[in-house]
N, C-alpha and C positions, 0 to 999 in steps of 0.2 A: 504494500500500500504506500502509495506516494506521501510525503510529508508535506502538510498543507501550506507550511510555512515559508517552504522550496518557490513559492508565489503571492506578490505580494496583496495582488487582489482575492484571492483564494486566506491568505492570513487574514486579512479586514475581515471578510463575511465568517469563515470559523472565527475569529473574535466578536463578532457582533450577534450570533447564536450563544455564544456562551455567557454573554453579558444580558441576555435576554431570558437565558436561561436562568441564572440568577435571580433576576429581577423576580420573574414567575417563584421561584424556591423563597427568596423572600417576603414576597407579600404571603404566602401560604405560611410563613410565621409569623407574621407579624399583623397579620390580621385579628387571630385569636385574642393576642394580645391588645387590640386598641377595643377590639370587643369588650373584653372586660372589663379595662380600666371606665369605660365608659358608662356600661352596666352597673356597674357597682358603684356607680358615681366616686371613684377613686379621686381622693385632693392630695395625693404622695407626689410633689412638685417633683424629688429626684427622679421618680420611676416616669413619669411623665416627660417629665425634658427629655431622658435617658432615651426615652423610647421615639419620641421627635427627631432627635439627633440623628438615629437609627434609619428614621424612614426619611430621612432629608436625601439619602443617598439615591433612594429610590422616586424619591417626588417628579421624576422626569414622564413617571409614568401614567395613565389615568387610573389604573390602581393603586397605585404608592400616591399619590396625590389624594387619590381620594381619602386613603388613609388617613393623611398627613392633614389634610380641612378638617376631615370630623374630630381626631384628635385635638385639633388647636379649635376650636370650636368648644370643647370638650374644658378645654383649658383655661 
């Protein structure tokens, strides 16, 4: 199997799958979590910012975004 890297346009797209893939593996954890800090009407400013901080990386996304308004909304 050819190495993807061996091209540089072939590198960008497997780097851009894999950054994509992330993104998807992140919000799948970090959804639970604004779930409940919100539910339970959580006022723990550290676990709160902590978890902002967290989804700021993802906020490019209209999931990680969305997370990221209801959370500070929340806040």
């Amino acid at each position: 199997m050819p190495d993807p890297f061996d091209n540089p346009t072939e590198a960008i797209v497997h780097l851009a799958h894999e950054l994509k893939d992330l993104e998807h593996r992140a919000i799948a954890v970090y959804e639970p979590i604004v779930n409940t800090i919100i539910a339970s009407r959580s006022n723990d400013v550290g676990h709160i910012e902590q978890t902002l901080d967290g989804l700021l990386g993802f906020a490019g996304s209209d999931d990680g975004l969305r997370l990221f308004k209801s959370l500070c909304r929340h806040y």
